[in-house]
N, C-alpha and C positions, 0 to 999 in steps of 0.2 A: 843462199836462203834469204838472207835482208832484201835481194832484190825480186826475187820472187812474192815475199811478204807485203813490200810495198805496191809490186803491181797489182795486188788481188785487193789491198786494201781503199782501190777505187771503187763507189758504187756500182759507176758506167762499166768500168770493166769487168767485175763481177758478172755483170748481166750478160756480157759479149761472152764470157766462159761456160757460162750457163746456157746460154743458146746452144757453143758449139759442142758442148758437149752429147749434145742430139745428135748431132750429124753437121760434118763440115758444110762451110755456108759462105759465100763471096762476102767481100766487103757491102756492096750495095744491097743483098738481102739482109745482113747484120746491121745497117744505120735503119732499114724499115722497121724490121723488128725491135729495135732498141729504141726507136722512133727521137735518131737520131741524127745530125747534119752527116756527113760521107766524111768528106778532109777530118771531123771530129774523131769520126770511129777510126777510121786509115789513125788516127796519131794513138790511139790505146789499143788495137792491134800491134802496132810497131812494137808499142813499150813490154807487151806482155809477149811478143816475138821473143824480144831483149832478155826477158828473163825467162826464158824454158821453158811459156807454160803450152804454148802455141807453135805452131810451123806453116809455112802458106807455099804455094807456087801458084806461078803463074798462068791460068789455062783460056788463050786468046786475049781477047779483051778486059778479061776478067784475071781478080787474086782470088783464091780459095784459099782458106786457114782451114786448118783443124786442129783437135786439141791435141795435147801432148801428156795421156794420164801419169806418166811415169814421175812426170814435175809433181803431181798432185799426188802423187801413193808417197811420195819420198816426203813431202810436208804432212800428210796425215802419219805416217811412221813415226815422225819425230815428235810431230805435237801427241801421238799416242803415249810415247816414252815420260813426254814432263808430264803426263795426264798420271802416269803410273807411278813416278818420282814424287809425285805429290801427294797422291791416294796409298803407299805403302799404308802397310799396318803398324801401325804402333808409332809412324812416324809425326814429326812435326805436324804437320796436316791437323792428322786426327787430336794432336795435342789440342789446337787452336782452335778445333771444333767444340771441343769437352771443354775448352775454359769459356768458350762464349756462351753455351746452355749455362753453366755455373754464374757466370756473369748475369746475365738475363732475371736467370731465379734469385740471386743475391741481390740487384736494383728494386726488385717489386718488394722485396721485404724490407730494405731501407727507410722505415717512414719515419725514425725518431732516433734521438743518442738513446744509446747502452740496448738496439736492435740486437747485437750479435753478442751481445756479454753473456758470460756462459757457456757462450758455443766453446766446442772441445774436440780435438783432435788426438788421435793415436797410432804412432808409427814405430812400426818393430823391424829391425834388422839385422839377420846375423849378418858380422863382419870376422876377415879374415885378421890376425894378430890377435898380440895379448894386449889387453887392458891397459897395459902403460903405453901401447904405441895409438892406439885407439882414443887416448886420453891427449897424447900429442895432438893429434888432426883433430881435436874438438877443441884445443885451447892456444895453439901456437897460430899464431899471423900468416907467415909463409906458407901453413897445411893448411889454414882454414880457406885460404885466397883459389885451392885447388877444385874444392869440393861447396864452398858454401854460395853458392846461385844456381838458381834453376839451368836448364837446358838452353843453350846459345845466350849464354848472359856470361860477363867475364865481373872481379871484384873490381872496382877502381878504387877504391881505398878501402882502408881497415883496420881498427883497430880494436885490440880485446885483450884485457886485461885482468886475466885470469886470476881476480883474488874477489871475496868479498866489498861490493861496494867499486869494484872496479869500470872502470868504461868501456862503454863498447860503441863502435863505430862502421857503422857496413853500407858503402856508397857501390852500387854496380851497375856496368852500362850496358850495350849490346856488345856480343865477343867477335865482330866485324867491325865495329865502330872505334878503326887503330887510333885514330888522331884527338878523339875526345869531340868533335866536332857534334855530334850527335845528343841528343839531349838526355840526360841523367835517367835512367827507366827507372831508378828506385832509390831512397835513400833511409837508412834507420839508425837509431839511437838508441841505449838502452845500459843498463846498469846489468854487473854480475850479482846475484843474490849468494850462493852457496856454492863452496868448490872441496870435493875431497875425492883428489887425486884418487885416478883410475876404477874411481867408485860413483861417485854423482856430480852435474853440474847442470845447476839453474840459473837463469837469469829473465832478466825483462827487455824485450823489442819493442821498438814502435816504428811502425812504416812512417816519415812524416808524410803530408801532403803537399799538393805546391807551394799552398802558402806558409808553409813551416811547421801548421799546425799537426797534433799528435793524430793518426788516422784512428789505430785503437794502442791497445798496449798486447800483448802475445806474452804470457808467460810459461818459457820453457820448461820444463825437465827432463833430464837426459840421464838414465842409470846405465851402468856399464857390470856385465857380467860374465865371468872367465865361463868359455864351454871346452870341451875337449878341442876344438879346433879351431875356437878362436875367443869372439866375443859376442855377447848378445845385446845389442844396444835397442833400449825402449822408451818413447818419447812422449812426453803428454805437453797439449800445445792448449791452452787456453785463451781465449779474449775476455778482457775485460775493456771498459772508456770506450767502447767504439761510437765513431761517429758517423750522420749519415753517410758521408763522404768517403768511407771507407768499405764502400759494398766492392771497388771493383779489387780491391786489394783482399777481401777477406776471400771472394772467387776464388783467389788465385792457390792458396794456404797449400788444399790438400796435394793438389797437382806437384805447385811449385820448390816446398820443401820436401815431398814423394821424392820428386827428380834429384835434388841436393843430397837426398841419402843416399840416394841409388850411385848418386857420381862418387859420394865417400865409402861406398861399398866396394865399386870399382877400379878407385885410389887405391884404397887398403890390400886388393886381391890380389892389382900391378906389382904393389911392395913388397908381397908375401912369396910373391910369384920371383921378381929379384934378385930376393933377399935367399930362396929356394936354389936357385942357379946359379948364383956369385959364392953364395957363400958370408956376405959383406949387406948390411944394410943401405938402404940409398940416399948415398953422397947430399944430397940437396936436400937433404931432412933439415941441416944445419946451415942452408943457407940464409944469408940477415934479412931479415925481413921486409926493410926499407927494400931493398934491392927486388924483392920479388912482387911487390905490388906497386912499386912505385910511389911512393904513398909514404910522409914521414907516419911512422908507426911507432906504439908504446911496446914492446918485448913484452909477452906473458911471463906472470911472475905464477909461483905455486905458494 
């Protein structure tokens, strides 16, 4: 396929594929029409012989080529397939689609601080466990590092310190970017306001910006409530301080923490699902924290 790909991605030979696709044609009709030197066209003939897309014999004094469509069905099949891999529903794709219109509308409103203050978000989801384990993966380091970044984003640090007045720390990069090599996609800061165990927990975010500065401030609330099969968790996200510079971050809110619940939905279902079939809850609930993000980390206190 690479050599196929490069021989097509000649101008000159484009056109000679294009010709013969008409109908086979000698060399010296093909340098006419291409209104091109002979030994030129003879050498990108050769090359696209090379790669499959063409075949020639010899008839007297004369080469005759013709195409070869089977080369070209086999590269339109493929490149159909990534055309389809990429256009799925609901996938990646259409994510990047939906944050760019978001992004777009969010830049033209940007024209001064405190643009987005006020703005207010609302996210509801039932989750499978009870309250106290639900309260885990909202307040422990090694749960929160599973579930708290958007879609293809992994944690690189974090820390959260599950008390009044406590810190919190959430550095995350791309979840391909193994070596760190790649440049920080987000970083935030923010204090714990309110915590009462498997009941409520609020605190304050702020996405910084490159140069350090506060983007806006996000103030969470997160209530937790026992249902017959699990939990119903309901979230109110507010901005306050935002500044212009924070239009491409404030884009991203509903999408990006949408996704984060959706992945702590699917954590919690995995566990329930586990913990349904073992009999035993899972092992690695209690693993150190340090160890699972990498990252020196402060232990959640209650």
């Amino acid at each position: 396929m690479d050599a196929l790909l490069a021989a097509l991605a000649d101008p000159a030979r484009w056109r000679l594929v294009s010709l013969l696709a008409e109908r086979p044609r000698s060399v010296g009709v093909l340098a006419q029409l291409a209104e091109a030197r002979q030994p030129q066209t003879t050498k990108h003939l050769q090359t696209l012989e090379r790669a499959g897309v063409v075949t020639s014999h010899r008839t007297g004094q004369r080469r005759v080529y013709a195409l070869r469509p089977g080369a070209l069905r086999d590269l339109a099949a493929a490149l159909s397939r990534l055309a389809d891999t990429a256009d799925q529903v609901g996938g990646p794709r259409e994510t990047f689609d939906r944050y760019e219109r978001s992004l777009h509308a969010e830049r033209l409103a940007a024209k001064e601080s405190g643009w987005a203050d006020g703005r207010s978000f609302t996210f509801h989801r039932p989750l499978a466990g009870r309250p106290e384990l639900v309260w885990r993966h909202l307040t422990e380091a090694v749960l929160l590092a599973r579930w708290w970044t958007p879609e293809d984003l992994r944690v690189s640090e974090l820390v959260f310190e599950a008390r009044p007045g406590g810190r919190i720390v959430q550095e995350y990069r791309d979840a391909e970017d193994a070596d760190g090599s790649d440049l920080v996609a987000g970083r935030a800061e923010g204090v714990v306001d309110d915590v009462r165990p498997g009941e409520r927990l609020a605190y304050r975010l702020s996405p910084l910006l490159a140069d350090g500065r506060l983007a806006f401030t996000a103030h969470v609330d997160l209530g937790l409530r026992p249902t017959d099969t699990g939990t119903d968790l309901d979230v109110q996200y507010r901005i306050t301080d935002s500044t212009v510079d924070s239009a491409d971050f404030v884009a991203g809110i509903e999408i990006g923490f949408g996704q984060s619940l959706d992945k702590l939905a699917a954590t919690l279902a995995a566990a329930s699902h586990t913990t349904d079939s073992t009999g035993t809850t899972d092992s690695t609930d209690s693993t150190d924290s340090t160890h699972a993000t990498g990252t020196t980390d402060t232990r959640s206190t209650k």
